[in-house]
PAMI-854839 format. One record per residue (C-alpha): residue in one letter; z, y, x. Coordinates in Angstrom, 2 decimals, m for minus. Example, Ala and Ser with C-alpha at 12.3 -4.5 7.8 and 13.67 -1.06 7.14 Angstrom:
2
<filo><marza>A</marza><pz>7.80</pz><py>m4.50</py><px>12.30</px></filo>
<filo><marza>S</marza><pz>7.14</pz><py>m1.06</py><px>13.67</px></filo>
END
This chain:
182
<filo><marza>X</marza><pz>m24.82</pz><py>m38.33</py><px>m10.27</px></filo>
<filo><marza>X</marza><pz>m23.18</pz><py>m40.95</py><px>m8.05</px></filo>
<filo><marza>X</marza><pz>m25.22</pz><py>m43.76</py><px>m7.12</px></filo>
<filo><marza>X</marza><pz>m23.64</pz><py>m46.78</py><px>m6.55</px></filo>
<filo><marza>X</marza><pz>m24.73</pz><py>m50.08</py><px>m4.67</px></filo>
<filo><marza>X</marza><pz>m23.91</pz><py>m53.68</py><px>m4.88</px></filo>
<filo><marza>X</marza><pz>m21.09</pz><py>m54.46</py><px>m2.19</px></filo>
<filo><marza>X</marza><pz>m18.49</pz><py>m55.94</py><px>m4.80</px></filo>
<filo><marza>X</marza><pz>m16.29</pz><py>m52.77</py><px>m3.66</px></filo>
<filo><marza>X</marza><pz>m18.06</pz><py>m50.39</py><px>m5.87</px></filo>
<filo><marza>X</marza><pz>m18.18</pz><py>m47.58</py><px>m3.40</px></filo>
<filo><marza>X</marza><pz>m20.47</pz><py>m44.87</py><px>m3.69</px></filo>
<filo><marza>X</marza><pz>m23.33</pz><py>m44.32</py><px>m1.91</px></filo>
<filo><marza>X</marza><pz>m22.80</pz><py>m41.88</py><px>0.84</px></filo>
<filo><marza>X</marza><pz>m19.36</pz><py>m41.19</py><px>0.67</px></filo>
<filo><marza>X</marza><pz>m17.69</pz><py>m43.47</py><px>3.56</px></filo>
<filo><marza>X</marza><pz>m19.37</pz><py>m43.54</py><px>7.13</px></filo>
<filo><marza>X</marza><pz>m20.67</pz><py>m46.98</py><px>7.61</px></filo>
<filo><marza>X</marza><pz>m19.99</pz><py>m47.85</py><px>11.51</px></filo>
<filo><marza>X</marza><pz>m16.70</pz><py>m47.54</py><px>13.42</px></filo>
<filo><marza>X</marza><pz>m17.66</pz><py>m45.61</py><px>16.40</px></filo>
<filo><marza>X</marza><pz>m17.25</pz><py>m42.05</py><px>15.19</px></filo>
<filo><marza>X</marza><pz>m17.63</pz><py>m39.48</py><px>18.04</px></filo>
<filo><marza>X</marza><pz>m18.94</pz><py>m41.78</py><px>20.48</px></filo>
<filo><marza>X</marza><pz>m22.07</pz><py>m39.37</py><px>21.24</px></filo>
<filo><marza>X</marza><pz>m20.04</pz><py>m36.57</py><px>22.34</px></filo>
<filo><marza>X</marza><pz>m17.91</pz><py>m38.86</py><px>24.39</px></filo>
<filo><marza>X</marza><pz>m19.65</pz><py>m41.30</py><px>25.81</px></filo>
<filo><marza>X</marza><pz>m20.47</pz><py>m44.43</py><px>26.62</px></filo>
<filo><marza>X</marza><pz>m22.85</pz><py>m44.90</py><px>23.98</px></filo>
<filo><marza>X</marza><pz>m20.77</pz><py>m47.86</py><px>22.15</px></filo>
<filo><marza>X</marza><pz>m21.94</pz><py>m51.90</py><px>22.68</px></filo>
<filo><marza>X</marza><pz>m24.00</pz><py>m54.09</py><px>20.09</px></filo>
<filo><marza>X</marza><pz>m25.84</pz><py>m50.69</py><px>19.22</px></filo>
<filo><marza>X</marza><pz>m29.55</pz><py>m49.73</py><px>19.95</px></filo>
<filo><marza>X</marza><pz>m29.62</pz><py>m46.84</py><px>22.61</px></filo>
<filo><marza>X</marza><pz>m32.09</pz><py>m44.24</py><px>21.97</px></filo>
<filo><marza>X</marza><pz>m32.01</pz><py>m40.92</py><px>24.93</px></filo>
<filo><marza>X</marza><pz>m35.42</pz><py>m38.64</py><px>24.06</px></filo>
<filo><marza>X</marza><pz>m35.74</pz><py>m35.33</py><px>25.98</px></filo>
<filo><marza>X</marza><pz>m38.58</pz><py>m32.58</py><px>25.60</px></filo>
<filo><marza>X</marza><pz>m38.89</pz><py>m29.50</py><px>27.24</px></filo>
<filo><marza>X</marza><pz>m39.48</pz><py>m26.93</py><px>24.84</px></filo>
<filo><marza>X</marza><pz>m39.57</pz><py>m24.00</py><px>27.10</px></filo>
<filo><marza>X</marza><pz>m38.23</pz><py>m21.22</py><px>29.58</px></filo>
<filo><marza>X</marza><pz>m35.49</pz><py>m18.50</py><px>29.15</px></filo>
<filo><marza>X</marza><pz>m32.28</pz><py>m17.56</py><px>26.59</px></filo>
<filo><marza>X</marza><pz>m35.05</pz><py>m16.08</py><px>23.93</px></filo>
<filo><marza>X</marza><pz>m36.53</pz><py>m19.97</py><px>23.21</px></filo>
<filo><marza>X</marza><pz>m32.87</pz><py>m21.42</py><px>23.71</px></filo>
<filo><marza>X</marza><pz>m31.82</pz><py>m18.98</py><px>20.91</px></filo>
<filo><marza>X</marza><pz>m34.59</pz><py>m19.54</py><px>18.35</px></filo>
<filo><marza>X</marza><pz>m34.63</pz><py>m23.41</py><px>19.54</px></filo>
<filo><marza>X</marza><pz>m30.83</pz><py>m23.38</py><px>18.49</px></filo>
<filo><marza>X</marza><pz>m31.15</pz><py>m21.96</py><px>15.53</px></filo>
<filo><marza>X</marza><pz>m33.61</pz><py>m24.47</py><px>14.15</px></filo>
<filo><marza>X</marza><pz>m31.55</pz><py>m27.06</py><px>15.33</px></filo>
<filo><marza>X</marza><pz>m28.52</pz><py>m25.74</py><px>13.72</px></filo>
<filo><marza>X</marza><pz>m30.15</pz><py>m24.59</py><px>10.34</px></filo>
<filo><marza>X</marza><pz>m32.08</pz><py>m27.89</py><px>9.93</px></filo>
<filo><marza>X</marza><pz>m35.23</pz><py>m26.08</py><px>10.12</px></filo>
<filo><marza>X</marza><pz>m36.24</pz><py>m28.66</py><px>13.06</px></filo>
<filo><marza>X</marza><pz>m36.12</pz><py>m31.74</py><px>10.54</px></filo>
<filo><marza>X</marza><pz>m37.65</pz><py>m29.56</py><px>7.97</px></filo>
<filo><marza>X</marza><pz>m40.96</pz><py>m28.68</py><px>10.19</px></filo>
<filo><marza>X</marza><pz>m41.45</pz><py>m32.84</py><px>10.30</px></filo>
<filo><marza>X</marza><pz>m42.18</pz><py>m33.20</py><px>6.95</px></filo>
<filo><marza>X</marza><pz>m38.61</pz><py>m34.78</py><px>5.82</px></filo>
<filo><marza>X</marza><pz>m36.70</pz><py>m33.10</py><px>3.07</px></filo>
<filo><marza>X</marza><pz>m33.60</pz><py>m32.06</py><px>3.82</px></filo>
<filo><marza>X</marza><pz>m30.57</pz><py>m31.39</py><px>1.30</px></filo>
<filo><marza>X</marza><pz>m27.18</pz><py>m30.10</py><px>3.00</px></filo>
<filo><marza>X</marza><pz>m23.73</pz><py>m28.66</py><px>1.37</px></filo>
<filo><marza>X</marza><pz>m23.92</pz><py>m25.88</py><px>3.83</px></filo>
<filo><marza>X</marza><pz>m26.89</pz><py>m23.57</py><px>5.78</px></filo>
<filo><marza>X</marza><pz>m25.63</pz><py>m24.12</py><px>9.02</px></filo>
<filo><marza>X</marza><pz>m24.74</pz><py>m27.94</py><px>10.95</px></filo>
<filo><marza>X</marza><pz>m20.64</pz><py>m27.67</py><px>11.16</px></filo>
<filo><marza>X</marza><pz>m18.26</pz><py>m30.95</py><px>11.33</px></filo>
<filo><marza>X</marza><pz>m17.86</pz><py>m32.31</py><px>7.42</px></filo>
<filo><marza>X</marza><pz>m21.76</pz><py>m31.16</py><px>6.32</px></filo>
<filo><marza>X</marza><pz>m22.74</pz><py>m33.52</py><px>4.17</px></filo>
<filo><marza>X</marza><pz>m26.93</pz><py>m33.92</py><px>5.17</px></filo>
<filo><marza>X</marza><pz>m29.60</pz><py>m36.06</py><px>3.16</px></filo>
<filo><marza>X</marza><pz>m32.92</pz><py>m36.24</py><px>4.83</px></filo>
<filo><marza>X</marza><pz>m35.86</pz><py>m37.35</py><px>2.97</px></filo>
<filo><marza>X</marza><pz>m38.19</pz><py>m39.48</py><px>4.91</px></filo>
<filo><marza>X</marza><pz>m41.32</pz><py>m41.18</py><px>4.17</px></filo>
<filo><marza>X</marza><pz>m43.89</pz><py>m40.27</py><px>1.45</px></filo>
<filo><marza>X</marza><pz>m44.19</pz><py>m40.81</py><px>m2.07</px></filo>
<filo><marza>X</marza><pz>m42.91</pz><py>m44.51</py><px>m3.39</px></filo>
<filo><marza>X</marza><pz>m42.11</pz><py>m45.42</py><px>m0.01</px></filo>
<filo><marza>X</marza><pz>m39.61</pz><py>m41.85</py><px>0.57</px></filo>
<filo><marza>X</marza><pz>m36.05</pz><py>m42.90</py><px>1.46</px></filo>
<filo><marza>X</marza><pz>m33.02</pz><py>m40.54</py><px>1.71</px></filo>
<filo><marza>X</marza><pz>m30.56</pz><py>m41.28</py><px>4.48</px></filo>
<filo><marza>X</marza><pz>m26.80</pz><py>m39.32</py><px>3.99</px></filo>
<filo><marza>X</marza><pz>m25.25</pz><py>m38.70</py><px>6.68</px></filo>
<filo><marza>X</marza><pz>m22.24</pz><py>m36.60</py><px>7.66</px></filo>
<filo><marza>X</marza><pz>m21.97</pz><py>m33.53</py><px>10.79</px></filo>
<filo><marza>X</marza><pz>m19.50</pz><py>m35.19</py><px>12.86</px></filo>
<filo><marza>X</marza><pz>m19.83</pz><py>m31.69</py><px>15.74</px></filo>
<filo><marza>X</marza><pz>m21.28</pz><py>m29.03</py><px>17.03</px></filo>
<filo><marza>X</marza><pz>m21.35</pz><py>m27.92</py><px>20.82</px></filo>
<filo><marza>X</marza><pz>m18.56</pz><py>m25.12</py><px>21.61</px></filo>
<filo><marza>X</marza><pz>m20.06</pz><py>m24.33</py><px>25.28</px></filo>
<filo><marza>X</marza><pz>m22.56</pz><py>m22.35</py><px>26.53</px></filo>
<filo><marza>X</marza><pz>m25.78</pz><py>m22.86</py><px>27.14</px></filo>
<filo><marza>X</marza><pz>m25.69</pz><py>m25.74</py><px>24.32</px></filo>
<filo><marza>X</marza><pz>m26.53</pz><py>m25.50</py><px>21.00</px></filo>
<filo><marza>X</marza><pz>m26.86</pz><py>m28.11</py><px>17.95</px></filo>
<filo><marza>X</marza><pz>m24.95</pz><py>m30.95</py><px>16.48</px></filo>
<filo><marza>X</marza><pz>m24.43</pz><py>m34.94</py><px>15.58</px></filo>
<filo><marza>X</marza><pz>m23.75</pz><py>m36.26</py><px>12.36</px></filo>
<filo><marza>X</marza><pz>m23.04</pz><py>m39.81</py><px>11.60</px></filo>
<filo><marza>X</marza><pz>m24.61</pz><py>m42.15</py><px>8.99</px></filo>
<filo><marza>X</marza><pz>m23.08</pz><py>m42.84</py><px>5.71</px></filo>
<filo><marza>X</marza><pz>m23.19</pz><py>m45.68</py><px>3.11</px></filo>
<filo><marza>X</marza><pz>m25.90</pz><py>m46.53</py><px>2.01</px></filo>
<filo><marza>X</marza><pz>m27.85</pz><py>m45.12</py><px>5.39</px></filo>
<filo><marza>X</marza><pz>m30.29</pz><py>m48.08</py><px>5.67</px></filo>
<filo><marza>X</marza><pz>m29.03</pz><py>m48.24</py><px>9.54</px></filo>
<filo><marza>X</marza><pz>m25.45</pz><py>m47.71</py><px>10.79</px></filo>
<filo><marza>X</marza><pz>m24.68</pz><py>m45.30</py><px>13.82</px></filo>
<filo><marza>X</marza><pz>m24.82</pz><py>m41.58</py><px>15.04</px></filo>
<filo><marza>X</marza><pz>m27.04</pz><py>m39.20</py><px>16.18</px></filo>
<filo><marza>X</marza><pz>m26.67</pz><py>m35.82</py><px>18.19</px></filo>
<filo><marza>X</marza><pz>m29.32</pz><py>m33.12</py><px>18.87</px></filo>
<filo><marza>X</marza><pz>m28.80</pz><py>m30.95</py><px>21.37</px></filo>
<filo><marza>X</marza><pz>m30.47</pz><py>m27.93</py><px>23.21</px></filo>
<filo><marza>X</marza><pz>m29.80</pz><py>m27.35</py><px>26.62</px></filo>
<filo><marza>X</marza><pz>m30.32</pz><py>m24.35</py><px>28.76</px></filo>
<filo><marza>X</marza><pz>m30.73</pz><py>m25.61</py><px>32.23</px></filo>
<filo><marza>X</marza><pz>m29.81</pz><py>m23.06</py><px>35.35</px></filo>
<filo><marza>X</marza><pz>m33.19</pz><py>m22.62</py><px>35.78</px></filo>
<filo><marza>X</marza><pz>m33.66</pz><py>m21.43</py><px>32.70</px></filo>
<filo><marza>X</marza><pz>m35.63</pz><py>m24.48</py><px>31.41</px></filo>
<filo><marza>X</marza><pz>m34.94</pz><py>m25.47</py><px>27.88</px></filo>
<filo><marza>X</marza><pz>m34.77</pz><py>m29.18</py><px>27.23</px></filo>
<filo><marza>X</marza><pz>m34.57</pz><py>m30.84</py><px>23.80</px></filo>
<filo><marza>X</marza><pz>m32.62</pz><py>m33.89</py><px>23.48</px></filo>
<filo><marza>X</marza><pz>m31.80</pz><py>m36.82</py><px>21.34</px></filo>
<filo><marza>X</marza><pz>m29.27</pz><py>m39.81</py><px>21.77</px></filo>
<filo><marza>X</marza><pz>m28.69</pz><py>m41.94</py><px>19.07</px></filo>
<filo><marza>X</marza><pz>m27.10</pz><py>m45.64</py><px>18.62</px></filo>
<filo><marza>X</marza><pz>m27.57</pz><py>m47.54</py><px>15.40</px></filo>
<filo><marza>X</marza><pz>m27.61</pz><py>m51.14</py><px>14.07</px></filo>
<filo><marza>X</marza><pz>m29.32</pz><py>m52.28</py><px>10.93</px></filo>
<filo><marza>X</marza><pz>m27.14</pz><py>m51.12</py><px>7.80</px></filo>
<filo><marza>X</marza><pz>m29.25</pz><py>m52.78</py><px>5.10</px></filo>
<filo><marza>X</marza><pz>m31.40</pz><py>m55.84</py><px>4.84</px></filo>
<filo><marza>X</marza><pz>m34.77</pz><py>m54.26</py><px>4.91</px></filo>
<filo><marza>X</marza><pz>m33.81</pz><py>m52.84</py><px>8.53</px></filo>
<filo><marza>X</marza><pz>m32.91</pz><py>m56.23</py><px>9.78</px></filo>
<filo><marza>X</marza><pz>m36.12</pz><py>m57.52</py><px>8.40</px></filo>
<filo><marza>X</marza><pz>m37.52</pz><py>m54.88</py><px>9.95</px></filo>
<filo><marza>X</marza><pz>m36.24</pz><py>m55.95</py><px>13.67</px></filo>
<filo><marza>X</marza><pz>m38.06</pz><py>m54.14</py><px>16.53</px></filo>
<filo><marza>X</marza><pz>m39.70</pz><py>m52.15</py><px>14.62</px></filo>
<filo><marza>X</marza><pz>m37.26</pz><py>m49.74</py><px>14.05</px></filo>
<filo><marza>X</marza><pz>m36.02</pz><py>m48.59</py><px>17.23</px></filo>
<filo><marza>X</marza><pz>m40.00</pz><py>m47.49</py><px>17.70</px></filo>
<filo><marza>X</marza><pz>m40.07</pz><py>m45.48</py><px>14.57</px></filo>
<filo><marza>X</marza><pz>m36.74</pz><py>m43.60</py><px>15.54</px></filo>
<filo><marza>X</marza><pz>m38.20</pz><py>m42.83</py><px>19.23</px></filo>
<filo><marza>X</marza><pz>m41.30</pz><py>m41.76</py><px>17.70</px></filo>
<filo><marza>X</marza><pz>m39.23</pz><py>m39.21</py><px>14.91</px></filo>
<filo><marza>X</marza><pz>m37.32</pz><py>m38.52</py><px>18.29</px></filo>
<filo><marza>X</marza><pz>m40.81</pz><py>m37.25</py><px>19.79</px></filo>
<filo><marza>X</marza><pz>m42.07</pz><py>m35.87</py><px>16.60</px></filo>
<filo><marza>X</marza><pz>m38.78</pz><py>m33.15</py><px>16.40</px></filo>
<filo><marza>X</marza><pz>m39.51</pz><py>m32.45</py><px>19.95</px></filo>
<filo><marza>X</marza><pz>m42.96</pz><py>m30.99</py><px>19.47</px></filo>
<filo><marza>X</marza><pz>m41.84</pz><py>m29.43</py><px>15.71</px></filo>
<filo><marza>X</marza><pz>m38.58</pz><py>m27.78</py><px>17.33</px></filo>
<filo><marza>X</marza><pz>m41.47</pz><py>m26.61</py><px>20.66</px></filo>
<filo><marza>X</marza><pz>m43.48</pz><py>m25.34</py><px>17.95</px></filo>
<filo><marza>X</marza><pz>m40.60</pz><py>m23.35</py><px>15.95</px></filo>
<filo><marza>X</marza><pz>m39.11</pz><py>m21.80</py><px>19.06</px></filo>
<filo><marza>X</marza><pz>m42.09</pz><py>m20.88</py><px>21.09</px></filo>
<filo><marza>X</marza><pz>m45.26</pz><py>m20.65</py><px>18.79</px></filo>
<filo><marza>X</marza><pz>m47.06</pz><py>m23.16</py><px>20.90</px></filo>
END
């Protein structure tokens, strides 16, 4: 069932991205009148953590260890997945659509970005990636730009940007967990 919000156009929720700057997180510069958030964890040493660290990126099993509910139209992050996540608890659990914009197509990087659609109560796009450094360090990284999409996040104001930094952190230490045990 199609839900469908107020905006006098009658479009359906989570069927149209809701910013303009598609991409911009593979391409960089992060696009103006956007909050900036760039979170990095090391999660480990050596190809065997960069695999399984990949993997839970790719299969959403990262976002799953956090608690948040995830519904996708495919196993696997590839450009055109449509992703709900579930966040929150009971009364107060929202689901945010979104849309995998791409994936990484070098070495030594795994993971993806997807982009937020209507009725995403913030506007903007999101990548996680896993890097395997030359030294064989594994580093965990998020970059993200967004904008309140609904009224409750401009209401919200600064408080936002420190909830998305702390889910930024939280991944970090789930995806640690998944790929290393520890």
């Amino acid at each position: 069932m199609t839900r469908l919000i107020n905006t006098g156009r009658h479009t359906p929720v989570g069927t149209d991205f809701n910013y303009p700057d598609r991409g911009a997180t593979r391409r960089r510069p992060l696009p103006a009148a956007y909050h900036h958030l760039h979170h990095r964890t090391r999660i480990g040493y050596g190809r065997a953590v960069f695999e399984a660290a990949g993997a839970a990126v790719r299969t959403f099993a990262m976002h799953r260890a956090t608690g948040a509910l995830v519904r996708a139209d495919g196993e696997t992050a590839r450009p055109g997945v449509r992703v709900d996540i579930g966040l929150g608890f009971g009364a107060l659990r929202i689901t945010v659509p979104c849309r995998v914009l791409w994936t990484p197509d070098e070495p030594g990087l795994a993971g993806f970005a997807y982009g937020t659609l209507t009725g995403h109560p913030e506007a903007g796009e999101e990548s996680f990636l896993v890097r395997l450094a030359a030294d064989g360090a594994v580093w965990f990284e998020v970059t993200a730009f967004s904008r309140p999409g609904v009224w409750y996040t401009r209401l919200a104001g600064p408080v936002v940007p420190v909830l998305q930094k702390g889910y930024a952190r939280l991944l970090g230490r789930a995806l640690r967990k998944l790929a290393t045990g520890a």
